[in-house]
N, CA, C and O atoms as CSV, one atom per row, in Angstrom:
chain,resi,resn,atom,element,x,y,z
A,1,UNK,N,N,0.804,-1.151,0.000
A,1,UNK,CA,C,0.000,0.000,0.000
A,1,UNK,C,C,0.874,1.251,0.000
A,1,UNK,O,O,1.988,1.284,0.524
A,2,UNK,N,N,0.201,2.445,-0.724
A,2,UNK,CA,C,1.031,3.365,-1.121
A,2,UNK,C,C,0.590,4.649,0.192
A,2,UNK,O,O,-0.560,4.954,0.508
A,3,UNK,N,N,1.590,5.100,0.649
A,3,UNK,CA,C,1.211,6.103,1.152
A,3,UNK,C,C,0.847,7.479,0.525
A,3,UNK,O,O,1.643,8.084,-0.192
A,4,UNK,N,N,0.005,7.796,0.731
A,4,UNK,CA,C,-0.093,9.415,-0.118
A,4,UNK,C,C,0.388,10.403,1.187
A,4,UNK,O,O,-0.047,10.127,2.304
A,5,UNK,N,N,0.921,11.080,1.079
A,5,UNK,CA,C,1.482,12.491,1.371
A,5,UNK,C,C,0.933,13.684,1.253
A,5,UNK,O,O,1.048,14.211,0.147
A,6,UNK,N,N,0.095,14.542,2.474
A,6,UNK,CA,C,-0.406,16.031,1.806
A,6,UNK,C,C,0.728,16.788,1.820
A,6,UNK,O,O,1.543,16.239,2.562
A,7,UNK,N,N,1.245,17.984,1.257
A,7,UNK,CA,C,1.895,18.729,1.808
A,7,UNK,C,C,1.411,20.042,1.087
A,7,UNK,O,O,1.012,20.209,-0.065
A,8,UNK,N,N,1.562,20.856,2.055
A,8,UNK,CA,C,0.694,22.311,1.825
A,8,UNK,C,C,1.574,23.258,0.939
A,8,UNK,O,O,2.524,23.962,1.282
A,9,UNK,N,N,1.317,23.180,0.387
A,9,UNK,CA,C,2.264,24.681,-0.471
A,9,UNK,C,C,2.102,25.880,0.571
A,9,UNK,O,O,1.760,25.413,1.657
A,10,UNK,N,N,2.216,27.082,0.599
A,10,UNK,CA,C,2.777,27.988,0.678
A,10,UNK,C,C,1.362,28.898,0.347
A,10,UNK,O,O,1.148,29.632,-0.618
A,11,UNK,N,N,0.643,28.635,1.294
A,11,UNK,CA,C,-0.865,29.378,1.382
A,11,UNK,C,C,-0.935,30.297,2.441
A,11,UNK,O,O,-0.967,29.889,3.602
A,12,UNK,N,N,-0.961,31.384,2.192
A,12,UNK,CA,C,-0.899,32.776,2.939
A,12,UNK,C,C,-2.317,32.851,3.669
A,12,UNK,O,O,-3.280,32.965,2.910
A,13,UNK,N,N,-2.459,32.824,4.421
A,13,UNK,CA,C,-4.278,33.395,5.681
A,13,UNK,C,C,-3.604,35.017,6.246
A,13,UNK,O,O,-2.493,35.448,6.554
A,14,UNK,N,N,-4.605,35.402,6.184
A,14,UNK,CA,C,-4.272,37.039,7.114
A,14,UNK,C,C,-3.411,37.588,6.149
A,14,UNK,O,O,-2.914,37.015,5.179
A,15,UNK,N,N,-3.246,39.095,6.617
A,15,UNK,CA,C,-3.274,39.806,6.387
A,15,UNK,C,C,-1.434,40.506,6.616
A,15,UNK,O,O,-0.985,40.271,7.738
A,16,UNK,N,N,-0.570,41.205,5.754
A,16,UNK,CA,C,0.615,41.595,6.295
A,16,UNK,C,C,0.408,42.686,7.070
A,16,UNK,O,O,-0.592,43.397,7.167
A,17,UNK,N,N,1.523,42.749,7.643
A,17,UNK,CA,C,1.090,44.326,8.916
A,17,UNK,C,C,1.423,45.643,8.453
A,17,UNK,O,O,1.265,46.611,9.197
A,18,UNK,N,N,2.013,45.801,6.914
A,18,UNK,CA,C,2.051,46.707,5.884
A,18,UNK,C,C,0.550,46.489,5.148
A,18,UNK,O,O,0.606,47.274,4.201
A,19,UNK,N,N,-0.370,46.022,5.117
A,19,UNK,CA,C,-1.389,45.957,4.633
A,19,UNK,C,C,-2.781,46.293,5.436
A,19,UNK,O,O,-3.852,46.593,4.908
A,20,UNK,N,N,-2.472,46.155,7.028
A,20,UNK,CA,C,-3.003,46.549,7.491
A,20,UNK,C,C,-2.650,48.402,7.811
A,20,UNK,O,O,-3.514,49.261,7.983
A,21,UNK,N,N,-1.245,48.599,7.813
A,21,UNK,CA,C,-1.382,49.584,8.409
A,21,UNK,C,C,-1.747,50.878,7.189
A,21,UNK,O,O,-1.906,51.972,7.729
A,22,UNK,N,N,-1.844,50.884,6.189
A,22,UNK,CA,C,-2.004,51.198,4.484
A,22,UNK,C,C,-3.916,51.294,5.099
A,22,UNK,O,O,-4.350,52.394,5.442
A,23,UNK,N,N,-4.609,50.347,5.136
A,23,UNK,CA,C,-5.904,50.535,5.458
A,23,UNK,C,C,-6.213,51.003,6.607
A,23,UNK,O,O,-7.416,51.229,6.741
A,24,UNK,N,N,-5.421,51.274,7.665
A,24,UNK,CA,C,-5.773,52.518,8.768
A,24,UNK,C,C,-5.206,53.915,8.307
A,24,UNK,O,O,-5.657,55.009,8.648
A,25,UNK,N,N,-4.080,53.670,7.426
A,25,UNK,CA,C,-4.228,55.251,7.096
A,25,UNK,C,C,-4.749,55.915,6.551
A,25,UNK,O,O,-4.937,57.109,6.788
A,26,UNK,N,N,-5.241,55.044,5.353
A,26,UNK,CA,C,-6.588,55.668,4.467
A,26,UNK,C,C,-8.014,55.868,4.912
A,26,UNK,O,O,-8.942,56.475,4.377
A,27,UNK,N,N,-7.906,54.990,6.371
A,27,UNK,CA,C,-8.981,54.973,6.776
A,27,UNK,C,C,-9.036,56.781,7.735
A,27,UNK,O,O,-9.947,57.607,7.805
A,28,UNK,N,N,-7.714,56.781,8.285
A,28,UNK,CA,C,-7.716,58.253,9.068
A,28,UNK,C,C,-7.755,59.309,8.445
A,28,UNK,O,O,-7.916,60.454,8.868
A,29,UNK,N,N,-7.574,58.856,7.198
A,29,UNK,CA,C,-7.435,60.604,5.581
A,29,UNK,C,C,-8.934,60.729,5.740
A,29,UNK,O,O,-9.500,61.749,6.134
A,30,UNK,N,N,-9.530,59.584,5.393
A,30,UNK,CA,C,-10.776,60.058,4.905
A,30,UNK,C,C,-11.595,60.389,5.963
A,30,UNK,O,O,-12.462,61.230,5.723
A,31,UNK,N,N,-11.501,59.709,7.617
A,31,UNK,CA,C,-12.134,60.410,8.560
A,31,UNK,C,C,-11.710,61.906,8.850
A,31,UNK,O,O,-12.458,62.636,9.500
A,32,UNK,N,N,-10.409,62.383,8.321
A,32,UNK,CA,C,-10.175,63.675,8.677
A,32,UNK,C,C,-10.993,64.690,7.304
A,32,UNK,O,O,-11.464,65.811,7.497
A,33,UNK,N,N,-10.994,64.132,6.273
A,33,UNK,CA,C,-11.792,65.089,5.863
A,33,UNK,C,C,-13.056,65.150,6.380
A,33,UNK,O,O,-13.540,66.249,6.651
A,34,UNK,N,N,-13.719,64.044,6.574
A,34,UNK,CA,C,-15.012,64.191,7.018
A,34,UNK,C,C,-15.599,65.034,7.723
A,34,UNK,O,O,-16.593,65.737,7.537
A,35,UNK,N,N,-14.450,64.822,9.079
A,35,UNK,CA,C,-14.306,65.983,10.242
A,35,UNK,C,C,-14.508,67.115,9.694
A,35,UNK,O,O,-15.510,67.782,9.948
A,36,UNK,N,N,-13.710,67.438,8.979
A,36,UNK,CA,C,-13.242,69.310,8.346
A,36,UNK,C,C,-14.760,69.506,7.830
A,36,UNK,O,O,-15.263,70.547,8.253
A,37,UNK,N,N,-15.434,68.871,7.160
A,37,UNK,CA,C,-16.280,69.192,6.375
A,37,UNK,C,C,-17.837,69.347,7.069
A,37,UNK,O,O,-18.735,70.160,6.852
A,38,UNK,N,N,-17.740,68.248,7.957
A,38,UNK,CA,C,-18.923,68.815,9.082
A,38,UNK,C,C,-18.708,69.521,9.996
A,38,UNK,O,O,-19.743,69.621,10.654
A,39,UNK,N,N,-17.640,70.280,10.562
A,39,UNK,CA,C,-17.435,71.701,10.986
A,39,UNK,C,C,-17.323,72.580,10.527
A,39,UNK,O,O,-17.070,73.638,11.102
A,40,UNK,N,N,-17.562,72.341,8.654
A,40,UNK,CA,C,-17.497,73.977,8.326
A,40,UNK,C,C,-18.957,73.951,8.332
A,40,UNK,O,O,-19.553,74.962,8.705
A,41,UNK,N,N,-19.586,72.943,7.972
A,41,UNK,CA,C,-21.061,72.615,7.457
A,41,UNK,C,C,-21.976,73.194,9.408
A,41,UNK,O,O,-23.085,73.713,9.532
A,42,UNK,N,N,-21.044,72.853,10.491
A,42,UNK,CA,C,-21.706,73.650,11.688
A,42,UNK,C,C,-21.504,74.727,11.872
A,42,UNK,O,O,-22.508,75.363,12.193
A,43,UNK,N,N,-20.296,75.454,11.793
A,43,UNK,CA,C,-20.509,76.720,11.925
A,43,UNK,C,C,-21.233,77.695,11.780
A,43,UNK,O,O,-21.760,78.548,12.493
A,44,UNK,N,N,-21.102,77.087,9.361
A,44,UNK,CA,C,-22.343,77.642,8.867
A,44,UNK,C,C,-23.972,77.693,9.589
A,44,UNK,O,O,-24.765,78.632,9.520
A,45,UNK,N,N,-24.145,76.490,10.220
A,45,UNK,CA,C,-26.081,76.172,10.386
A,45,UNK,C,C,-25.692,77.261,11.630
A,45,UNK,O,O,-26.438,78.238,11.685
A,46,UNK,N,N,-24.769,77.203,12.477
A,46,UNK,CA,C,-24.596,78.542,13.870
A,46,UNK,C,C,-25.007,79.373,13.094
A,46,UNK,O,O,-26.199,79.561,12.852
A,47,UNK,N,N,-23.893,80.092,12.510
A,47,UNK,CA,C,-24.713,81.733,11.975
A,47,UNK,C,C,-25.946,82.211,11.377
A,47,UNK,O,O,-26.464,83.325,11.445
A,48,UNK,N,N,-26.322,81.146,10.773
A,48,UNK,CA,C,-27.887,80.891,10.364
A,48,UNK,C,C,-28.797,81.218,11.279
A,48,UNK,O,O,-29.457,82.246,11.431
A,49,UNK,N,N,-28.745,80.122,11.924
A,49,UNK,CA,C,-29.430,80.257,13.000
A,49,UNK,C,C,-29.530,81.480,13.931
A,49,UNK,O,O,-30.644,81.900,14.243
A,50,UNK,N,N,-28.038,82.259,14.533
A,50,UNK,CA,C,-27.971,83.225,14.997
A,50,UNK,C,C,-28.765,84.330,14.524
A,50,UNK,O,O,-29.420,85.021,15.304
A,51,UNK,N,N,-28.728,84.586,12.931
A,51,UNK,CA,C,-29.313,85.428,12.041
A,51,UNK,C,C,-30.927,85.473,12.258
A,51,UNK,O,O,-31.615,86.439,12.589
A,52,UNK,N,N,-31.309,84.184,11.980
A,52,UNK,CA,C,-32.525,83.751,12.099
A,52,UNK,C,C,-33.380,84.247,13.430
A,52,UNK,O,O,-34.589,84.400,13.259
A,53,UNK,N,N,-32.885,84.482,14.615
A,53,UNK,CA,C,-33.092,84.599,16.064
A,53,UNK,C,C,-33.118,86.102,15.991
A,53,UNK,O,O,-34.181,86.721,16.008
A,54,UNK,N,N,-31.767,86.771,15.897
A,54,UNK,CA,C,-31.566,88.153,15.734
A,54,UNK,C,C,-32.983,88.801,14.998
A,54,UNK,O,O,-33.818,89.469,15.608
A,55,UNK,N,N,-33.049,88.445,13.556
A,55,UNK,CA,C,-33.954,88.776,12.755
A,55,UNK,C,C,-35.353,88.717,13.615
A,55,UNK,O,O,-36.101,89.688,13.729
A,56,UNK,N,N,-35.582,87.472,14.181
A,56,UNK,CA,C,-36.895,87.294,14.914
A,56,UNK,C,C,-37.428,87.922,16.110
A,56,UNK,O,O,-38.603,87.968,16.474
A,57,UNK,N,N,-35.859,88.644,16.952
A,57,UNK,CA,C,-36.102,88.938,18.055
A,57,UNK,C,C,-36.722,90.664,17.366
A,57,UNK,O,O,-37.748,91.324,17.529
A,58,UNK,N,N,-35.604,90.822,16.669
A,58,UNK,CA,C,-35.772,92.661,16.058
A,58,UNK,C,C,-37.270,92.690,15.787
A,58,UNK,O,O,-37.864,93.596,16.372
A,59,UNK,N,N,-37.949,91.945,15.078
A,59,UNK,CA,C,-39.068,92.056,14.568
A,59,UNK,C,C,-40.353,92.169,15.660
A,59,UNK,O,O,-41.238,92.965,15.345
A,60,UNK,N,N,-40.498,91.475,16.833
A,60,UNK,CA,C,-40.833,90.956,18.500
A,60,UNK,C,C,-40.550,92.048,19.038
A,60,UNK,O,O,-41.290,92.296,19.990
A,61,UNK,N,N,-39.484,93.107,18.744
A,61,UNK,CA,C,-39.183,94.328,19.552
A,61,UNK,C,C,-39.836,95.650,18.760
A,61,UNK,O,O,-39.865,96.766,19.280
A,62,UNK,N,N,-40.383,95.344,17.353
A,62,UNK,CA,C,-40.314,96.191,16.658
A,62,UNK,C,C,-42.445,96.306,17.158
A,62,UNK,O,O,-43.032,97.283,17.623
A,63,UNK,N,N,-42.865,95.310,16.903
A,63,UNK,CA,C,-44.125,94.743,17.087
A,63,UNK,C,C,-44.853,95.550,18.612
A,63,UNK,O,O,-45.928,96.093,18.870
A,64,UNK,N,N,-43.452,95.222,19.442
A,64,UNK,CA,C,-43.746,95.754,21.049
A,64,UNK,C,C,-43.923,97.259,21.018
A,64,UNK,O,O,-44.736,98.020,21.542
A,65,UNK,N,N,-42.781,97.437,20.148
A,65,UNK,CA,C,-42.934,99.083,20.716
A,65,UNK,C,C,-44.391,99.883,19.585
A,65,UNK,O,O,-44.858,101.022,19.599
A,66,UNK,N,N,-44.621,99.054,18.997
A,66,UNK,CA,C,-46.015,99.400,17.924
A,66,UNK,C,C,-47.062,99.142,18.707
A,66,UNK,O,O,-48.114,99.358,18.106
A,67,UNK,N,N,-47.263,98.634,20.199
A,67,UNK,CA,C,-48.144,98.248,20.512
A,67,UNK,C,C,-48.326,98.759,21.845
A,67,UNK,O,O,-49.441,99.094,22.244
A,68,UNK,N,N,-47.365,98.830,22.501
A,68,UNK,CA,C,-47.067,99.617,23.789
A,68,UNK,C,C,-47.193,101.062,23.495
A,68,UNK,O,O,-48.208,101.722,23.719
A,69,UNK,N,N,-45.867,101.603,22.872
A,69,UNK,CA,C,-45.363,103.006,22.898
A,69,UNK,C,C,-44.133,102.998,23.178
A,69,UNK,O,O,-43.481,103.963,22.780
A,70,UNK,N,N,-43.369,101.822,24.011
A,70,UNK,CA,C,-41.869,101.942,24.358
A,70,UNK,C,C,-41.008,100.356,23.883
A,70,UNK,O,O,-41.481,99.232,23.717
A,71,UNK,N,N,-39.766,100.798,23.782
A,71,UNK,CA,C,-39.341,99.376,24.231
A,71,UNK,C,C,-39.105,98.785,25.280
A,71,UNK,O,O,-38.666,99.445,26.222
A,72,UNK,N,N,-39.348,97.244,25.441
A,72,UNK,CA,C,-39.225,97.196,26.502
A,72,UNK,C,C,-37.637,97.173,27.565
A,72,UNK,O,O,-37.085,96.336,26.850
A,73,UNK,N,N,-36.829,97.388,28.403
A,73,UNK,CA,C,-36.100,97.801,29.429
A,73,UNK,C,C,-34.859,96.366,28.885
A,73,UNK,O,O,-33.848,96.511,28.198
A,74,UNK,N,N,-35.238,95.470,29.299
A,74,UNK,CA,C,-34.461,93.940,28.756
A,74,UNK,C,C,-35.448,92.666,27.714
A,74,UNK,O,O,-36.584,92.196,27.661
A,75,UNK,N,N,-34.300,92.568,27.109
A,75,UNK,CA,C,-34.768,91.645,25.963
A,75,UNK,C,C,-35.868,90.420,26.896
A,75,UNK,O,O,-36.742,89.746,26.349
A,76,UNK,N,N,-35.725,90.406,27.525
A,76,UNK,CA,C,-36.887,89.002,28.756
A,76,UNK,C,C,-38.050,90.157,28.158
A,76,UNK,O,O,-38.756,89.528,27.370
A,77,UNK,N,N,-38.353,91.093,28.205
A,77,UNK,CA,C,-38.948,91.694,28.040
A,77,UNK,C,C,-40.422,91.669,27.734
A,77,UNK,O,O,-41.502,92.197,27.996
A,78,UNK,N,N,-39.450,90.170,26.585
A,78,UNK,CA,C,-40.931,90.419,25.471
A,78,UNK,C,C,-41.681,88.714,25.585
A,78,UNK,O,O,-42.564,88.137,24.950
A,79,UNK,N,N,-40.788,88.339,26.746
A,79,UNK,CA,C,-41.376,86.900,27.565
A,79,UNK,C,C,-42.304,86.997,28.245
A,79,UNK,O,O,-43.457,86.634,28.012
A,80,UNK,N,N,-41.517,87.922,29.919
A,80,UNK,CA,C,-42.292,87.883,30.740
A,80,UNK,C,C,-42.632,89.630,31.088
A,80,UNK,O,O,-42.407,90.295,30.076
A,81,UNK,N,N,-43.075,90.419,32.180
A,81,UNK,CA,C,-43.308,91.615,32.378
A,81,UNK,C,C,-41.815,91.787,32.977
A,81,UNK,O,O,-41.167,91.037,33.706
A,82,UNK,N,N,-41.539,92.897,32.474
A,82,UNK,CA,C,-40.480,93.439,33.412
A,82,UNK,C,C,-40.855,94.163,34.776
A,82,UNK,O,O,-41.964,94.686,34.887
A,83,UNK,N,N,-39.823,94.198,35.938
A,83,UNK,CA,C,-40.413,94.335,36.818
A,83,UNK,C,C,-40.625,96.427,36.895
A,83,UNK,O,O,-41.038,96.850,37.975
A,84,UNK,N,N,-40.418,97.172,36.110
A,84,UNK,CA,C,-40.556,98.128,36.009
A,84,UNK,C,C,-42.034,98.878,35.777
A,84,UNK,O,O,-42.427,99.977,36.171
A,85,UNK,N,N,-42.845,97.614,34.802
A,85,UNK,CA,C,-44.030,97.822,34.385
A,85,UNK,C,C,-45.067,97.483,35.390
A,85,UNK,O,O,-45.001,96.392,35.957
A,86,UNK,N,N,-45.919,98.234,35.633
A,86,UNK,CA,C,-46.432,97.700,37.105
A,86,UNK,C,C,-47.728,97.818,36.712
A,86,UNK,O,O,-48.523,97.084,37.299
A,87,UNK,N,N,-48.244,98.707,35.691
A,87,UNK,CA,C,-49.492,98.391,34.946
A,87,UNK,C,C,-49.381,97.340,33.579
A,87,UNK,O,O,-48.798,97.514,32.509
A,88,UNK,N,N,-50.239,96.110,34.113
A,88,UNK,CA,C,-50.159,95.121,33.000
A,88,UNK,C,C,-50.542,95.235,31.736
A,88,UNK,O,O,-50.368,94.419,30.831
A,89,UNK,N,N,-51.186,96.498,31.687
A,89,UNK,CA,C,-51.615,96.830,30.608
A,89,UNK,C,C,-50.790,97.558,29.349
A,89,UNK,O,O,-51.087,97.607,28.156
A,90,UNK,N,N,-49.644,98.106,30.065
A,90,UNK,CA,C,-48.689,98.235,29.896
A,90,UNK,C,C,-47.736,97.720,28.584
A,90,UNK,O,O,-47.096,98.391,27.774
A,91,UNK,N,N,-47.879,96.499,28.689
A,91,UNK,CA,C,-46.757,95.384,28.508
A,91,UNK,C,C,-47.953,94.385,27.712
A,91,UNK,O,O,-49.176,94.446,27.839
A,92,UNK,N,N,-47.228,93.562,26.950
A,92,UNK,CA,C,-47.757,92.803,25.848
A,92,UNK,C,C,-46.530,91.570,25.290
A,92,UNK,O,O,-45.565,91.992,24.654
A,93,UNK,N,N,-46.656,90.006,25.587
A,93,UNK,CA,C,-45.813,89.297,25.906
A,93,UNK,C,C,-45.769,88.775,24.219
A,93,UNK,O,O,-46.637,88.274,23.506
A,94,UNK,N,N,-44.514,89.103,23.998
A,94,UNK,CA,C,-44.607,88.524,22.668
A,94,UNK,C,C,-43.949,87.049,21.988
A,94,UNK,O,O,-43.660,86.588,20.884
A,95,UNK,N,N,-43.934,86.791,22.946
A,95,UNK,CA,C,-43.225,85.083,23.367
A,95,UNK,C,C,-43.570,84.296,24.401
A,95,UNK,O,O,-43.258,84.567,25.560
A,96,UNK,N,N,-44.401,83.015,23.976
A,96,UNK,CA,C,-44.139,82.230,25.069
A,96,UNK,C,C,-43.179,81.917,25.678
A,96,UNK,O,O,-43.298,81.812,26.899
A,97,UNK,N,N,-42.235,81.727,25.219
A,97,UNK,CA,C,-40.911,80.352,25.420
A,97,UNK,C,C,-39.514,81.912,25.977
A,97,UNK,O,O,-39.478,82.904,25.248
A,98,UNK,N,N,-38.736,81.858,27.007
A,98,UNK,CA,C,-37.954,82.505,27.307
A,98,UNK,C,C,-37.152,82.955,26.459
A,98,UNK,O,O,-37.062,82.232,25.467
A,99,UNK,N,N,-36.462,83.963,26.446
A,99,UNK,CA,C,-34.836,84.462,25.477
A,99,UNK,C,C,-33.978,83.325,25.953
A,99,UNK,O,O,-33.624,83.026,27.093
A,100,UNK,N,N,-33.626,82.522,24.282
A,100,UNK,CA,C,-32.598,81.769,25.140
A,100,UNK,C,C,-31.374,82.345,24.569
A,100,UNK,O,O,-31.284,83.532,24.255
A,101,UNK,N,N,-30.232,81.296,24.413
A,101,UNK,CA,C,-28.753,81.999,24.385
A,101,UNK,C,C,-28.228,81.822,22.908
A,101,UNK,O,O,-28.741,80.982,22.170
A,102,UNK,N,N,-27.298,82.551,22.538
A,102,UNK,CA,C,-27.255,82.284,20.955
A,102,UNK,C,C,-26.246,81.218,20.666
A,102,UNK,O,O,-25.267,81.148,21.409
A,103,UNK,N,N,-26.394,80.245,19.512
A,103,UNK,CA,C,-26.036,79.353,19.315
A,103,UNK,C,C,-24.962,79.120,19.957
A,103,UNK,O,O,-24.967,77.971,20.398
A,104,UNK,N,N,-23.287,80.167,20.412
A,104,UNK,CA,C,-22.433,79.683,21.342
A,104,UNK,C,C,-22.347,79.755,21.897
A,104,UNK,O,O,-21.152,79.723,22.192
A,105,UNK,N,N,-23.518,80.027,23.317
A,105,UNK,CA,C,-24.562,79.681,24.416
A,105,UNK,C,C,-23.829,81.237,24.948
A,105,UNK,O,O,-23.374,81.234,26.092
A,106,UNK,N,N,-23.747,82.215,24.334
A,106,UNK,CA,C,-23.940,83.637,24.998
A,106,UNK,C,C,-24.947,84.412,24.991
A,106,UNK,O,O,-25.411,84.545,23.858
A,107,UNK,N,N,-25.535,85.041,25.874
A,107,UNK,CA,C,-26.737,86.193,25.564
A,107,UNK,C,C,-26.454,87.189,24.656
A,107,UNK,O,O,-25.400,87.744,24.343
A,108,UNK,N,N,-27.916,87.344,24.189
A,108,UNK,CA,C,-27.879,88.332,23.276
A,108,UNK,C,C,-27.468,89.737,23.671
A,108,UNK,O,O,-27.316,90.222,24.792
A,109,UNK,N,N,-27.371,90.101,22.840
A,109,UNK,CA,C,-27.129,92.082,23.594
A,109,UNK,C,C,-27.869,92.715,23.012
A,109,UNK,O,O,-28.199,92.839,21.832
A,110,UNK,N,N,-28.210,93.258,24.213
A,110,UNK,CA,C,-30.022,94.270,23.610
A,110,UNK,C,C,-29.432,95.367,24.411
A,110,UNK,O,O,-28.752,95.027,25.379
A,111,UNK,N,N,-29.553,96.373,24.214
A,111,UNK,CA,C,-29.367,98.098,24.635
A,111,UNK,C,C,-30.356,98.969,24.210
A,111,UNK,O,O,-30.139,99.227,23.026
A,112,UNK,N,N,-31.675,99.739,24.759
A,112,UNK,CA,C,-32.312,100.337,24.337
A,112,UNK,C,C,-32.470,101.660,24.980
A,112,UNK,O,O,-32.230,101.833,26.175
A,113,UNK,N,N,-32.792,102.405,24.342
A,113,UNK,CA,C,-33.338,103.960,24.739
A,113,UNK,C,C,-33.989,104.511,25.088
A,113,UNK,O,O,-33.878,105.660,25.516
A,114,UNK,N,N,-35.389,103.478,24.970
A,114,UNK,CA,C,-36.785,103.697,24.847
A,114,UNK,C,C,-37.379,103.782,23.562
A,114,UNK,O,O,-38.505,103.297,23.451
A,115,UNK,N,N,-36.807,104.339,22.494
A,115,UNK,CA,C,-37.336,104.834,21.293
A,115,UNK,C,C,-36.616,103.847,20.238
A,115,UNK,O,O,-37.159,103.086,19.438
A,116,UNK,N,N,-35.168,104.085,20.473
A,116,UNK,CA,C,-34.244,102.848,19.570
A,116,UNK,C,C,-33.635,101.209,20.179
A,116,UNK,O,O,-33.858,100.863,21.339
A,117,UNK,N,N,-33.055,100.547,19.443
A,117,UNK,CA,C,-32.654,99.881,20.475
A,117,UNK,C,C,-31.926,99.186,19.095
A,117,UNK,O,O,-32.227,99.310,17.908
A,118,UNK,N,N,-30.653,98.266,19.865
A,118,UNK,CA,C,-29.422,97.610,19.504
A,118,UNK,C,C,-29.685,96.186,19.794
A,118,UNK,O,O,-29.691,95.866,20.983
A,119,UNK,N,N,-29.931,95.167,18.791
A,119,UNK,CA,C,-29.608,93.889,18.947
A,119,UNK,C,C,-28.482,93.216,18.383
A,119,UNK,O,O,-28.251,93.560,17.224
A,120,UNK,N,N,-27.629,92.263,18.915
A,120,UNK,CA,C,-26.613,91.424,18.185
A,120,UNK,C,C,-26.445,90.288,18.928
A,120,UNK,O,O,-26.588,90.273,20.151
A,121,UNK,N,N,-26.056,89.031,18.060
A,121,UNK,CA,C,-25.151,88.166,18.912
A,121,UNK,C,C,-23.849,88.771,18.470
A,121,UNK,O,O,-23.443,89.372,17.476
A,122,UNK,N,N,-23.112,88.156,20.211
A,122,UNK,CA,C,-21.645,88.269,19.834
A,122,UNK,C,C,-20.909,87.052,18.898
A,122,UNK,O,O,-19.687,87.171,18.987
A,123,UNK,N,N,-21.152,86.362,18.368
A,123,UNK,CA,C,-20.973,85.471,16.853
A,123,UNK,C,C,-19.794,84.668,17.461
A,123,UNK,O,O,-19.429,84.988,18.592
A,124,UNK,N,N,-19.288,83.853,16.942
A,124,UNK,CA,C,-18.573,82.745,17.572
A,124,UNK,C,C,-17.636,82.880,18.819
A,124,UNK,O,O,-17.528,82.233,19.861
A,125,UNK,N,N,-16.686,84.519,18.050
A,125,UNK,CA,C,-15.649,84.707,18.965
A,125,UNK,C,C,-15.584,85.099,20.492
A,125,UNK,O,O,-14.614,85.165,21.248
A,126,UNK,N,N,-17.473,85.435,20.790
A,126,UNK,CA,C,-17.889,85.906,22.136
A,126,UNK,C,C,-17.655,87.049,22.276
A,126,UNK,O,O,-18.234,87.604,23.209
A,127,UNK,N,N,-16.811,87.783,21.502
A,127,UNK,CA,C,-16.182,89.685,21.578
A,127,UNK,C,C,-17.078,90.105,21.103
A,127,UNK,O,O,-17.402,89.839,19.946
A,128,UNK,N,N,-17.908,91.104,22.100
A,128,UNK,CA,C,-18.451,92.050,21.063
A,128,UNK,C,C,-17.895,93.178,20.688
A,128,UNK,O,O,-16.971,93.752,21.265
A,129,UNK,N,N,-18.693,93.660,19.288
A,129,UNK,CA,C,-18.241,94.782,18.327
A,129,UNK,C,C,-17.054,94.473,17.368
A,129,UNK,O,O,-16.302,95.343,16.929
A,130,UNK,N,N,-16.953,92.979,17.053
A,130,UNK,CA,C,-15.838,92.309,16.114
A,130,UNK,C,C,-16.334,91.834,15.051
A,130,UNK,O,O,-17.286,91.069,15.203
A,131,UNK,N,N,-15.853,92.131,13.618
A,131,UNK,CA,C,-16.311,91.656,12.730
A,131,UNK,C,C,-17.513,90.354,12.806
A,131,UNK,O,O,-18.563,90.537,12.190
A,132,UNK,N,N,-17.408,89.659,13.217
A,132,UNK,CA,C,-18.243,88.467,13.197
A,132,UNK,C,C,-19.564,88.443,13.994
A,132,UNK,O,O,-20.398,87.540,13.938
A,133,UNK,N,N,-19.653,89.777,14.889
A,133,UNK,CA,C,-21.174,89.990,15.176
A,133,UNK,C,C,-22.363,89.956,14.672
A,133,UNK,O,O,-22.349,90.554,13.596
A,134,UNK,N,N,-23.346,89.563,14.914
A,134,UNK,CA,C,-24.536,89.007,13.566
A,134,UNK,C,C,-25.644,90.019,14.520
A,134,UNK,O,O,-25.860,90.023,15.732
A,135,UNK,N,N,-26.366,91.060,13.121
A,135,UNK,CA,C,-27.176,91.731,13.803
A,135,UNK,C,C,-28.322,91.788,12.884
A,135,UNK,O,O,-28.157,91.274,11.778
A,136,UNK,N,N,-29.668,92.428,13.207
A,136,UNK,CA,C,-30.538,91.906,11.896
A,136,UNK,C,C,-30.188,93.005,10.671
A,136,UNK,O,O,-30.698,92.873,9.559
């Protein structure tokens, strides 16, 4: 009787560790663009949004003083009564929902006169009166 013999040639399983490391780096290129590209894509929807708020609040202040006679003292203003107004009749709430903070969670800046008044966010950098202030 004949013996038969297997013998394996020279069959590679897995993977070289130049082959792996080739597919983590391509894998980290393309997560870094990704990155870059959905932080420019947030910034953008921030200022939008900021704009969007600004625009909405100006309009809420513009409405108040058409309806009152003044503006009101602080941007809460147009939430709740300020505590200055002591006749309710006074005052006219032009928002349910509170002033909240602008997209890089700073308050708005409202400054009024009575007659005029100043809205802005301070826009990413938090400085106000710097190029990047968003006003309506």
């Amino acid at each position: 009787m004949k013996r038969r013999t297997v013998t394996r040639k020279n069959v590679r399983s897995g993977f070289t560790l130049l082959e792996l490391l080739l597919v983590l780096i391509i894998l980290v290129v393309i997560a870094g663009f990704s990155i870059r590209a959905v932080t420019g894509t947030l910034d953008g929807a921030k200022k939008k949004e900021a704009k969007i708020s600004v625009n909405m609040y100006s309009t809420m202040l513009k409405e108040y003083q058409l309806e009152v006679g003044q503006l009101p003292t602080e941007l809460e203003g147009l939430h709740s009564q300020p505590a200055d107004i002591t006749d309710a009749t006074l005052w006219v709430q032009k928002t349910d929902k509170p002033i909240k903070m602008d997209p890089w969670g700073k308050p708005y800046e409202y400054k009024s006169n009575g007659s005029t008044f100043e809205l802005r966010s301070v826009g990413p950098d938090g400085q106000s009166g710097t190029a990047d202030d968003i006003t309506p």
